[in-house]
N, C-alpha and C positions, 0 to 999 in steps of 0.2 A: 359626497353629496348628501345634504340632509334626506331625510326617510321623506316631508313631508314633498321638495321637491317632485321626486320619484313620482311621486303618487300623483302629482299636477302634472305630471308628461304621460301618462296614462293616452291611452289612444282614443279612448272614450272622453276622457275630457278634452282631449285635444280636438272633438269632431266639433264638441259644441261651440269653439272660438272660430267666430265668422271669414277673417281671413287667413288665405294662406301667409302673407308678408306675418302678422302678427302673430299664427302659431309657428310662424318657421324662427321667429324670433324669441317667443316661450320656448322654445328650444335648445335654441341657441344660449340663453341666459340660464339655463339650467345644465349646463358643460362648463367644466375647462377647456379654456381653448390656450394654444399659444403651446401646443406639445412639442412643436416639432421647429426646427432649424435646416430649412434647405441645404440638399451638398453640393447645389447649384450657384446659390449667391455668390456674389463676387468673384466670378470664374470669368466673367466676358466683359467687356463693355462694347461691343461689336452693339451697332443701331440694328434694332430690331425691330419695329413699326414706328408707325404714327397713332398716337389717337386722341380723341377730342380732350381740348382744356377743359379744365374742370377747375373753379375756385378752390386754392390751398395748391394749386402746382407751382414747380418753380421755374419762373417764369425765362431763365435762363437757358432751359429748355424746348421754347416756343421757337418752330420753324417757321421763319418771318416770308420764306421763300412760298411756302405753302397758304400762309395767311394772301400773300401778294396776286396767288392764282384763282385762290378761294374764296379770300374774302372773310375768312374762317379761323379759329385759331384752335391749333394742332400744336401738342406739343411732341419731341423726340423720346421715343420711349427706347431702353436701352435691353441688350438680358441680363442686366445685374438690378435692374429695377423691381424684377418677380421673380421671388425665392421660389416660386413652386408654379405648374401651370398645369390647371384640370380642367378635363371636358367631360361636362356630365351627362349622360344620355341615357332617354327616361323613355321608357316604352307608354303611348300611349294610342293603342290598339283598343278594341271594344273589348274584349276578355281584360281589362285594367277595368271596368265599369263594376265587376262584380263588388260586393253584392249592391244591386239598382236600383232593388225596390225599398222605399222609403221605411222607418220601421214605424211599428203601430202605436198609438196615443198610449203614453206611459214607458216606452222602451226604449234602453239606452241608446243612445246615437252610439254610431258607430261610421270608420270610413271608410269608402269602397277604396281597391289598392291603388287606383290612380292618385285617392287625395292621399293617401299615405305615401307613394313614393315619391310626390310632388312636392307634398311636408319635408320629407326626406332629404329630395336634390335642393328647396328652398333655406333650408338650417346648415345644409354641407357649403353653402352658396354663401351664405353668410358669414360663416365660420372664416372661410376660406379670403375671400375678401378683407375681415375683418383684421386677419395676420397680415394682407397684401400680399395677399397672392393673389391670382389672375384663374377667373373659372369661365368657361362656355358651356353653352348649350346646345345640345342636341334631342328633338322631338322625331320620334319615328314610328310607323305601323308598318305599311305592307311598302313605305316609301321613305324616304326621309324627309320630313314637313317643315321644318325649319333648321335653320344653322347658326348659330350667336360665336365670334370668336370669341376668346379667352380676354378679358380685360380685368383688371383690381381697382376701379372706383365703385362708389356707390351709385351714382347713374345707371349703370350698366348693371347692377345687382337689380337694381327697381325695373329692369328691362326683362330682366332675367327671369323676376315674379311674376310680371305681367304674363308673357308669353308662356307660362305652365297655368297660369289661369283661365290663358282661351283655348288652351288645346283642346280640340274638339278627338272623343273616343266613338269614334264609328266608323272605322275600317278595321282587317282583320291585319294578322301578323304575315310576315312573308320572309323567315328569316334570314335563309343563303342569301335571299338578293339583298336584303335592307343591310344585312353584316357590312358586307363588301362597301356597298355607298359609304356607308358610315366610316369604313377604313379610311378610305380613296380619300375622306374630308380631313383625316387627321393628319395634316401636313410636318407637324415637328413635332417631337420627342415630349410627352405629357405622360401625368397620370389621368388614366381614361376612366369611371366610374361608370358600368352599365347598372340601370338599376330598371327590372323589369320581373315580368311572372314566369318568362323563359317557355310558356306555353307554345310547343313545336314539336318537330321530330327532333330525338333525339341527334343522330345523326348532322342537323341543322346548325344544329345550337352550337358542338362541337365545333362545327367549320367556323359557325360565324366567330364565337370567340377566339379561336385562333387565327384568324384573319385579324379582328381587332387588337389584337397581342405585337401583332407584325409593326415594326417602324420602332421598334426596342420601347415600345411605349409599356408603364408598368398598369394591368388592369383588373380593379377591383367589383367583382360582381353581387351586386346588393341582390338576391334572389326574394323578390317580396310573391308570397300567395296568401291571400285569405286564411282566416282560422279556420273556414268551414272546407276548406280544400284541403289544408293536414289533418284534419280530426274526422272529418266526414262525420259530423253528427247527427243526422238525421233520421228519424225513426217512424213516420207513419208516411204511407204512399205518397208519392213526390211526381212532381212535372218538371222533369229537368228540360231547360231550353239552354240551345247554342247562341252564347253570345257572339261569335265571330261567324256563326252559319246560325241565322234566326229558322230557317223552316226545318234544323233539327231540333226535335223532342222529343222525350222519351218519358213514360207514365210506368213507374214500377216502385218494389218495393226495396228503400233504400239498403234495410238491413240483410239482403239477401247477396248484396253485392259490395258491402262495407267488405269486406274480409278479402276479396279479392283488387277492390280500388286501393285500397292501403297498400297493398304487397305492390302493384303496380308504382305507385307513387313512390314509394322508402326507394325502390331502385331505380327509378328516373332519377331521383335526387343523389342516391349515392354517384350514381354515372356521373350526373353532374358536376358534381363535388369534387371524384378522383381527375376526371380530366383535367379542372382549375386543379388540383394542387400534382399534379403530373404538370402541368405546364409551369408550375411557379405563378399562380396567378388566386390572390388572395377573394375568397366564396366567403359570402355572407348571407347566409343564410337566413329569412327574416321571416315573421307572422304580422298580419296586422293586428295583433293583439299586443303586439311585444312595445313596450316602453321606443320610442324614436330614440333617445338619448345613446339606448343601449347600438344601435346601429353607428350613432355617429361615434360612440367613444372605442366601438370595433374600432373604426380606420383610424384613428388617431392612434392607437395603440398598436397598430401595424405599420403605420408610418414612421411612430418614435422606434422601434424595435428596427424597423429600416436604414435609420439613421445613424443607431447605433454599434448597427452592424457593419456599414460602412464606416466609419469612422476608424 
């Protein structure tokens, strides 16, 4: 990929382009895509659903029976129709709002981790679709807020943008329980993509991702946090408030407890980490500072190394 590329996927220039569809799209156009060859294709023709015609189907397809009920046209979709089938689910709790506050006249934009992992699930959406494959959506905090099945047109992608553009962040996380719902929805055999800040009890996080593991699904976990939550930079007295608990606050001096939050953090993260690759479950480890490209050319390159391991 040219240098200059790289450079126009930047997170800061990515905050200043107004939509998410159009930077999940600068995204998308600055990858290779097409790395990988399902080990799924052409394994079944077993009838798989229904879903809505869409101009360029073939028309041979159309369940005339269903049109007769409905009034509607639906065409027969097969499992040899989608090489691949992912459901992306995107944490969008209040602790995804950091950072909130607006920056000051003259200062880089930048974007809180909800529009980064939003960016994220909307370019992997695309991508994914765009090979024809079949991707869904899942929005959750202390509940699960929505549910999108898996489909590979582009209707269903413009459905898929919308609804990460009205998520509303103002609930807190609740992980054991939300893990579980989110299993319970995963009905057949997918690659799952959790992409969230993993902000929990340790112990939580563990259950839920192995709960999400269950159903022989393969799951790839995008851990996105803030630059200013790996690096803790902060150096003259500070008012930290809780984003998921607003009436905690705390007025101290950041540099007196840099040295112990860091130590704290390397080992929630390393925990994190050993349990996904104890489990066989591919950690992605992310900053909102880091280039998006570099996130999405991870799975691709865990995908293709999948592929050709089975092979």
């Amino acid at each position: 990929m040219p240098a200059g590329d790289k450079n126009y996927l930047r997170p800061d220039v990515l905050a200043r382009i107004g939509g998410l569809e159009l930077r999940a799209r600068t995204v998308v156009e600055g990858i290779i895509s097409g790395m990988h060859r399902s080990p799924y294709h052409g394994f079944s023709v077993e009838f798989s659903q229904h879903r809505e015609y869409v101009p360029g189907d073939d028309l041979r397809h159309l369940d005339w029976r269903v049109y007769g009920k409905s009034d509607r046209f639906y065409v027969k979709q097969y499992e040899e129709e989608t090489n691949l089938r992912a459901h992306i689910l995107v944490d969008c709790s209040s602790s995804m709002r950091y950072p909130e506050h607006r920056p000051e006249a003259g200062a880089v934009p930048r974007m809180n981790k909800f529009d980064y992992a939003a960016t994220l699930a909307a370019s992997l959406a695309y991508l994914l679709v765009n090979q024809g494959d079949a991707v869904g959506l899942m929005l959750f905090d202390d509940q699960v807020r929505l549910t999108m099945p898996a489909y590979s047109n582009f209707a269903h992608l413009q459905s898929v943008i919308a609804q990460l553009e009205r998520a509303r962040l103002d609930r807190p996380t609740e992980a054991r329980a939300v893990f579980t719902q989110l299993a319970a929805q995963l009905h057949r055999r997918s690659i799952v993509v959790l992409v969230s800040d993993l902000l929990a009890g340790l112990d939580d996080v563990i259950r839920g991702i192995e709960r999400l593991q269950q159903g022989n699904h393969e799951l790839i976990v995008m851990h996105v946090l803030d630059q200013d939550e790996r690096e803790f930079p902060f150096l003259d007295h500070t008012l930290f408030e809780g984003l998921e608990v607003p009436e905690l606050q705390l007025l101290t001096d950041p540099q007196a407890l840099r040295s112990g939050y860091l130590e704290a953090l390397n080992a929630f993260l390393a925990d994190i980490r050993a349990a996904c690759v104890n489990r066989r479950i591919e950690y992605v480890g992310l900053s909102t500072a880091d280039p998006l490209d570099v996130a999405l050319r991870g799975y691709l390159a865990m995908r293709s190394h999948l592929i050709k391991a089975k092979a």
